[in-house]
N, C-alpha and C positions, 0 to 999 in steps of 0.2 A: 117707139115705146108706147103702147095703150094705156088708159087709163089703168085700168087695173092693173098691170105690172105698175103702173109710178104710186098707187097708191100703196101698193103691199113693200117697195122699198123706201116709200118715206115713214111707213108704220113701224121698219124693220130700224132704219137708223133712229126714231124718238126711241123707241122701247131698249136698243144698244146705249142710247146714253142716258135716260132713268137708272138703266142696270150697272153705268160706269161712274152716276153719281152717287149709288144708293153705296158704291164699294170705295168711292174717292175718302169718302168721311174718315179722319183715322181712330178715332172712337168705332164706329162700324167694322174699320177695319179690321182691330184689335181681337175686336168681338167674335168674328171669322175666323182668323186663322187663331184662338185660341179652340173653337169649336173643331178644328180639322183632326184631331184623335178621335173626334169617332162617339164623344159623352155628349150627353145631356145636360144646359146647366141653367140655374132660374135666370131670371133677371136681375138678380140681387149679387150673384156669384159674377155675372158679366157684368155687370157696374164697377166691380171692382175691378176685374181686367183689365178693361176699360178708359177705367179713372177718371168715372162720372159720377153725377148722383144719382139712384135709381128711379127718380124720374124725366132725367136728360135719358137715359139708360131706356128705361121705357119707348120712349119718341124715338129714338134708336133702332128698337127693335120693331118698332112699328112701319119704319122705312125699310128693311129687310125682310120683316112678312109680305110685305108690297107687291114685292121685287122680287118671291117666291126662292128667295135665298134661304132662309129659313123657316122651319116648321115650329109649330109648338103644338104639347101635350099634356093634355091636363091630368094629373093624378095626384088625387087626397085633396089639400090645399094648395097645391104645389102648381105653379107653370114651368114646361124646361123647353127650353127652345134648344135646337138640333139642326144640323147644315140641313137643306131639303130634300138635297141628293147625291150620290155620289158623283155626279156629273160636275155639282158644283163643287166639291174636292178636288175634281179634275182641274177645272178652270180656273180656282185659286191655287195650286200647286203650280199649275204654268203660268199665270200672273206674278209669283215670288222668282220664277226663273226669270221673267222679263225685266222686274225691278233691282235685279242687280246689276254693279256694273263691269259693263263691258272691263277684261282683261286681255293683254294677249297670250296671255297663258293661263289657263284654271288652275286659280289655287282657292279650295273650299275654304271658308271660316265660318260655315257653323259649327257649334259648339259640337266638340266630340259625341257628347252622350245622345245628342240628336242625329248627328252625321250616321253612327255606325248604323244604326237602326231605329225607326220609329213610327210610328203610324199616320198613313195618309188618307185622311175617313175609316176605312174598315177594311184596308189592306197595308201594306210593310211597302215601306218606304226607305231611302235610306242606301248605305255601301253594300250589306248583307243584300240588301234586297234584290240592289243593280247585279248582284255576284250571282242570285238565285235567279232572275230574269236571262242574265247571259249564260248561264248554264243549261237553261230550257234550251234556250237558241241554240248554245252550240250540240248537245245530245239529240236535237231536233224533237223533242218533246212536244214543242210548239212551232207553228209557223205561221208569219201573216194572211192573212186572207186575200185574194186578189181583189183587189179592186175597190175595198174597205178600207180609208184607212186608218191606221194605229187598231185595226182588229188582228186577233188570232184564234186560230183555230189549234184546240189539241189532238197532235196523230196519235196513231193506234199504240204505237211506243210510249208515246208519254202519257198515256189513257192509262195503260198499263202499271206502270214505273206509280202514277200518283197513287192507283188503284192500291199495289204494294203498300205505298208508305203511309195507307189508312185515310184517304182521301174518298168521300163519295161523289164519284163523278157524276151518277144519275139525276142526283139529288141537285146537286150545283146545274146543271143543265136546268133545271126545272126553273128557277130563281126568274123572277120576271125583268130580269137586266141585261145587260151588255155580257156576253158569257166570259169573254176575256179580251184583255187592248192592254194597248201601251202607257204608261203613265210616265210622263218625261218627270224625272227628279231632278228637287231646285237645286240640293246640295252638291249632284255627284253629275248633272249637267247632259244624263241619259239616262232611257227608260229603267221604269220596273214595272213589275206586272200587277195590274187592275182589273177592275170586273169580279162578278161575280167569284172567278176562279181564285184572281189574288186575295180575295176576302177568305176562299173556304182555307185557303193557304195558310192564311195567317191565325184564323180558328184552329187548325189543327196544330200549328206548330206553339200554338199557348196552351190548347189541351195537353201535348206531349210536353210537356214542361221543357220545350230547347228556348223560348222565350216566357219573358215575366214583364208587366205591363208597369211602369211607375206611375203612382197613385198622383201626381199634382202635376205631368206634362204630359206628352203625347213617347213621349220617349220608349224603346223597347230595352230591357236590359237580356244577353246570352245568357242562360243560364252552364255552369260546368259541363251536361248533359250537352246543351243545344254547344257548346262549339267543338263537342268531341263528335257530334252529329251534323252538324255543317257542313265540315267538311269528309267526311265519311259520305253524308248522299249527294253533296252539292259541290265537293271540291272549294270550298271555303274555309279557309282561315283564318279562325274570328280570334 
């Protein structure tokens, strides 16, 4: 091994454990997966989260800017710190899969109102989700990319089919992210669809009112419409 290979993997394991200490904290932690729905919130709303004072809270979140876990944006008087990336959504949605424990059978116990549907950064997350992920799959709508993994690629059918149901695909292609991949869910223990596409997804299925966003979780609520529409485009029984 050269130097420069041993320097770039002793760079890579300090910088892996900064990032597994900045996430060990369970005040930071709190902080994280209360931000994973996708909002904006001060430092004063994630103190409370939290269940700190806002200036432990502070220090907090200064070890999270660090560590490029979160952003923050300034508007009016206001600071609102935000996950970084969707990437890091990803990485905490499969860290909450890691930290449960092992069964030798899946039996989910999060909470219903979270299980059936909910948001995971800025795509659906969730039973509904896994049901609309596996229905791509099976219609062939979508399919992995070779040699990429957890990528997919959308065929000309399912290009189509989204085209239909008031999706713009041109537009979503354009989006400076990951176009579409797999997103393992904690609750249901297999993927749902992420990326750019799973985002434009869950934009359209809240503009079509088949989903309604609950104002203090991450949680999605069916609306009447969305489960007479589930399963009518998606074969889902909500």
């Amino acid at each position: 091994m050269n130097a420069e290979n041993s320097t770039h993997i002793e760079y890579a394991d300090t910088q892996l454990a900064k990032l597994a200490g900045a996430i060990a904290e369970p005040a930071r932690a709190r902080m994280l997966c209360s931000l994973m729905d996708g909002r904006a919130r001060t430092s004063t709303e994630l103190a409370v989260v939290a269940e700190v004072s806002p200036s432990t809270a502070s220090v907090h979140l200064s070890k999270l800017l660090e560590q490029h876990l979160v952003n923050v944006v300034a508007q009016g008087k206001h600071r609102y710190y935000q996950l970084a990336s969707n990437e890091v959504a990803i990485a905490l949605e499969s860290l909450l899969l890691i930290a449960g424990l092992p069964k030798s059978r899946f039996v989910p116990n999060t909470p219903d109102r979270l299980r059936k549907a909910r948001t995971c950064y800025d795509h659906m997350a969730g039973e509904v989700a896994v049901g609309v992920h596996d229905y791509l799959m099976q219609q062939a709508w979508i399919r992995p990319v070779d040699g990429e993994e957890t990528a997919y690629e959308l065929t000309s059918v399912g290009s189509k089919a989204l085209e239909e149901l008031g999706l713009d695909i041109a537009t979503t292609r354009k989006a400076r992210r990951r176009f579409a991949c797999s997103c393992l869910d904690w609750s249901e223990r297999t993927p749902h669809l992420g990326g750019a596409l799973g985002a434009a997804l869950l934009n359209l299925l809240i503009n079509r009112s088949w989903l309604e966003r609950d104002l203090d979780s991450r949680a999605l609520a069916l609306t009447a419409k969305g489960k007479r529409e589930f399963q009518k485009v998606f074969a889902i029984k909500a």
